[in-house]
DORODREN-826179 format. One record per residue (C-alpha): residue in one letter; residue number from 1; x, y, z. Coordinates in nm, 2 decimals. Example, Ala and Ser with C-alpha at 12.3 -4.5 7.8 and 13.67 -1.06 7.14 Angstrom:
% DORODREN-826179
+------+--------+--------+--------+--------+
| zaro | marvex |     px |     py |     pz |
+------+--------+--------+--------+--------+
|    A |      1 |   1.23 |  -0.45 |   0.78 |
|    S |      2 |   1.37 |  -0.11 |   0.71 |
+------+--------+--------+--------+--------+
***
This chain:
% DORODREN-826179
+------+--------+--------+--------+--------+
| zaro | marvex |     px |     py |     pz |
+------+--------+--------+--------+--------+
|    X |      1 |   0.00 |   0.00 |   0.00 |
|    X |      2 |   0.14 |   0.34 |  -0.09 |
|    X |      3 |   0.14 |   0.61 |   0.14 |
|    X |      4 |  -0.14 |   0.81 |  -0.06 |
|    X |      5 |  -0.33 |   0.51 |   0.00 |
|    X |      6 |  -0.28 |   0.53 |   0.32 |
|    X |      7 |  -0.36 |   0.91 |   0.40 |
|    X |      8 |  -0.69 |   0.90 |   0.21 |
|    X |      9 |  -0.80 |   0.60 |   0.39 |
|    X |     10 |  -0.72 |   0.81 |   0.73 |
|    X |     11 |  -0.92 |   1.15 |   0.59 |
|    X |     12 |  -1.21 |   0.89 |   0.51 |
|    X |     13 |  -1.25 |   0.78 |   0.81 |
|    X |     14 |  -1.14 |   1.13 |   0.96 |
|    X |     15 |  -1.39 |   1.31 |   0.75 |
|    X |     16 |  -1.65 |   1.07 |   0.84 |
|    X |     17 |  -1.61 |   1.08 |   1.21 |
|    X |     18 |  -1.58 |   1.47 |   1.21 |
|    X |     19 |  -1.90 |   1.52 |   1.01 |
|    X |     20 |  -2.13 |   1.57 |   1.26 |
|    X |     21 |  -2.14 |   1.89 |   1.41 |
|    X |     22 |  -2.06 |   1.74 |   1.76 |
|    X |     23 |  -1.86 |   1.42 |   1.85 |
|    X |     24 |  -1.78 |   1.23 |   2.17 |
|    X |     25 |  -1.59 |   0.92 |   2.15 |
|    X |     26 |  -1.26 |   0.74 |   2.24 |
|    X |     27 |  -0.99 |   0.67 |   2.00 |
|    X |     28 |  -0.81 |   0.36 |   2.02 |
|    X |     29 |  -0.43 |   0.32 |   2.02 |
|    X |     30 |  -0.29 |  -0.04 |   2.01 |
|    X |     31 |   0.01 |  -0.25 |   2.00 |
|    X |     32 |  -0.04 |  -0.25 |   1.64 |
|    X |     33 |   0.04 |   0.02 |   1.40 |
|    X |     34 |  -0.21 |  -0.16 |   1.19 |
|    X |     35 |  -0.45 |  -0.07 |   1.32 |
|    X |     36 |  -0.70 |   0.26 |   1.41 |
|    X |     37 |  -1.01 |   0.31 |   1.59 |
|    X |     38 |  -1.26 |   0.49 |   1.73 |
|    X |     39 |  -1.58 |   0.46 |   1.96 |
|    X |     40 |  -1.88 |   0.69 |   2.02 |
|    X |     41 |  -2.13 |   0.49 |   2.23 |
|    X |     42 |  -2.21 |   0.15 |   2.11 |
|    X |     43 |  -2.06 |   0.26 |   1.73 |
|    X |     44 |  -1.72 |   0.16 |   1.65 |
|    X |     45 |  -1.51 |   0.27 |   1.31 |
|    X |     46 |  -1.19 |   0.19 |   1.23 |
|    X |     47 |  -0.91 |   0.14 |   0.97 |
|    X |     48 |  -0.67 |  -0.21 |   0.96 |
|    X |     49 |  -0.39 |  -0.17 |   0.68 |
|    X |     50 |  -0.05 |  -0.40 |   0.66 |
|    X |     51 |   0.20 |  -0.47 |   0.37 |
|    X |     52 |   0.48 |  -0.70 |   0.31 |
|    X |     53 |   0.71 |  -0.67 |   0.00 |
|    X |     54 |   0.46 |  -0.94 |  -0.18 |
|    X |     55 |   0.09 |  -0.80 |  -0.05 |
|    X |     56 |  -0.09 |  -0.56 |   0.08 |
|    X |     57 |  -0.42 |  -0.56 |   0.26 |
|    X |     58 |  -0.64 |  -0.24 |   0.39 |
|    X |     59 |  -1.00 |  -0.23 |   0.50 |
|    X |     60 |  -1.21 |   0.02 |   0.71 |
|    X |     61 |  -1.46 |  -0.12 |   0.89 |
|    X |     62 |  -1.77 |   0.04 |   1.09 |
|    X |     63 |  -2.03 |  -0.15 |   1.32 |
|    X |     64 |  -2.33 |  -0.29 |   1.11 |
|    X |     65 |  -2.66 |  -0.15 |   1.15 |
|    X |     66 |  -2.78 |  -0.46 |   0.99 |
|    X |     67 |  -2.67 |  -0.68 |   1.23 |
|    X |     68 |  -2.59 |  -1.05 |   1.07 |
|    X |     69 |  -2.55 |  -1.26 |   1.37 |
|    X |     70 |  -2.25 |  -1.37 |   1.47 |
|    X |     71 |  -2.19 |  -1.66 |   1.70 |
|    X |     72 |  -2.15 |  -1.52 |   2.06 |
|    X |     73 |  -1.82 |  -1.67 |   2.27 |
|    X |     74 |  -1.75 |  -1.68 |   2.63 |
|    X |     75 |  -1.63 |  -1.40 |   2.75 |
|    X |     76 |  -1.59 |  -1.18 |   2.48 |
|    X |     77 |  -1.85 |  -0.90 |   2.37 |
|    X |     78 |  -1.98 |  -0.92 |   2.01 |
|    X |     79 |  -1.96 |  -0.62 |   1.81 |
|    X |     80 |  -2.10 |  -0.69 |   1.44 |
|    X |     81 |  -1.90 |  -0.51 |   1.18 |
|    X |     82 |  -1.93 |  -0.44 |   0.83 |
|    X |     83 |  -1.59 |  -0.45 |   0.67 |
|    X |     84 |  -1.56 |  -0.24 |   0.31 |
|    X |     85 |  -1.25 |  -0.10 |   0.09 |
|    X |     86 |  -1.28 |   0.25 |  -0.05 |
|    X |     87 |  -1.12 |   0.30 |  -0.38 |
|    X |     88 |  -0.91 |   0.61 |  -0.46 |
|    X |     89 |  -1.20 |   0.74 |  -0.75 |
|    X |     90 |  -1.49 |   0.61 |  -0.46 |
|    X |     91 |  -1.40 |   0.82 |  -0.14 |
|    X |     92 |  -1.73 |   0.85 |  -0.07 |
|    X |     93 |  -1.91 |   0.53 |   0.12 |
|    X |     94 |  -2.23 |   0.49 |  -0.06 |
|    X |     95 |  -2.04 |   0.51 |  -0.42 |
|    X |     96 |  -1.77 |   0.21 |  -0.25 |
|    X |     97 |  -1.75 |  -0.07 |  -0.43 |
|    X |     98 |  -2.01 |  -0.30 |  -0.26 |
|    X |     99 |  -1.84 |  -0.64 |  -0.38 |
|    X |    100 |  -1.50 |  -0.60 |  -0.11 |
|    X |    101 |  -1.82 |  -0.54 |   0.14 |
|    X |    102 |  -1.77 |  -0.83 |   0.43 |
|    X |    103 |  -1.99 |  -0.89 |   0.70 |
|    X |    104 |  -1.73 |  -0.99 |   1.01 |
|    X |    105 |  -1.73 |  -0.91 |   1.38 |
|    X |    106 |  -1.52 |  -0.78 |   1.66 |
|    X |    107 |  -1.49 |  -0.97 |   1.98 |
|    X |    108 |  -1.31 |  -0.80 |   2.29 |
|    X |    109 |  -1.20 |  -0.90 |   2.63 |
|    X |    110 |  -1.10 |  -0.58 |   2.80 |
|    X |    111 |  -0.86 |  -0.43 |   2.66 |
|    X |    112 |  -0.80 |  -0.75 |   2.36 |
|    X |    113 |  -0.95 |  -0.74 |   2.00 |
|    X |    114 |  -0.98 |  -1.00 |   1.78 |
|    X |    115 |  -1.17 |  -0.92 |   1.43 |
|    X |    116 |  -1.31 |  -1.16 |   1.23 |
|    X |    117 |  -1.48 |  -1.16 |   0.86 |
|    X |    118 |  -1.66 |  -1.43 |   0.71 |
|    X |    119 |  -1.43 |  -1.44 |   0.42 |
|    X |    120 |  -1.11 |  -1.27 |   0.38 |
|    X |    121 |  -1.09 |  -0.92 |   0.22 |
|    X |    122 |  -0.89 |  -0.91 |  -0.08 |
|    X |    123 |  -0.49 |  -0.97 |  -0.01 |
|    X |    124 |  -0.58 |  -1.02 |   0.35 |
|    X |    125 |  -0.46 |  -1.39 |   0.37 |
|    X |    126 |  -0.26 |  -1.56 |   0.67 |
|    X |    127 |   0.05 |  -1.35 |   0.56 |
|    X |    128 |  -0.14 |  -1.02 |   0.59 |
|    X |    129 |  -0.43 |  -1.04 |   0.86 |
|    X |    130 |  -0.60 |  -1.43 |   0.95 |
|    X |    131 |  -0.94 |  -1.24 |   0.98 |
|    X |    132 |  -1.09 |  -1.57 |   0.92 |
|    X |    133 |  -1.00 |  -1.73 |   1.23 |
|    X |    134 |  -1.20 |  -1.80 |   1.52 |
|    X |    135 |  -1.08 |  -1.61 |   1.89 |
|    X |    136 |  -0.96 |  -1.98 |   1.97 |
|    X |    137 |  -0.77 |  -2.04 |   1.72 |
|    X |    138 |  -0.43 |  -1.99 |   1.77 |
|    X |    139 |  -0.37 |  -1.79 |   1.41 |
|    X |    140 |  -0.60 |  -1.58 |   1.46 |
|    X |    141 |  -0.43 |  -1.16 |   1.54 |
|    X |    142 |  -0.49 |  -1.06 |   1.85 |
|    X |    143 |  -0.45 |  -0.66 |   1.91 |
|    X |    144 |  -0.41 |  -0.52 |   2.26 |
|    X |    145 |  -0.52 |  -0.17 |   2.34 |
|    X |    146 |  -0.26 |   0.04 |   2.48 |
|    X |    147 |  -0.38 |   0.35 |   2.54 |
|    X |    148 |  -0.76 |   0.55 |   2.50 |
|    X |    149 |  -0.75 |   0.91 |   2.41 |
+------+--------+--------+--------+--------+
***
């Protein structure tokens, strides 16, 4: 991912949270520089990007309104997430491309995520991400929240 990838994914999301004429919320700093986020009330938006010299994978994701059901685990709230990519000629969400839309989830323990999609977005394999994976599974990325602002 090139770096003008990566600033206009952070103005989307940026723009998007900053729209309103009032905000309230926590942003989320974690042990991963892959990851952003941010929560106002039960909401939750946020941006997961990594590269390697052979891949790349980026997605924002934002809680679903329409709420597939995912299965609930011990322990860990359920957040249902809608995970989506914004092309650089789409910037704005309703023109996206709907067919990198995946329906996934965020489960957290305190102050531990784990995100999971049904299906992997595009170039988001093991290498990249192992979105796929259950909280149990031992692949799976677990991201640690180190500090709320």
């Amino acid at each position: 991912m090139n770096l003008n990838k990566s600033i206009s994914s952070i103005s989307i999301i940026c723009a998007w949270l900053f729209s309103s004429s009032s905000i309230a919320g926590t942003a989320l700093i974690f042990d991963s520089p892959n990851l952003l986020a941010f929560w106002q009330g039960d909401q939750v938006v946020g941006f997961y990007a990594a590269e390697n010299k052979k891949f790349s994978c980026d997605f924002l994701f934002s809680s679903n309104r329409n709420k597939k059901q995912h299965q609930a685990i011990t322990d860990y709230k359920k957040t249902e997430l809608l995970t989506f990519v914004q092309s650089e000629s789409r910037l704005i969400f309703t023109q996206r491309d709907r067919d990198f839309d995946v329906s996934g989830v965020l489960y957290s323990d305190g102050d531990q995520w784990v995100l999971q999609t049904d299906t992997e977005q595009a170039g988001c394999g093991n290498a990249m991400g192992g979105f796929s994976f259950a909280p149990s599974d031992r692949s799976i990325n677990r991201f640690l929240v180190e500090k709320s602002i």
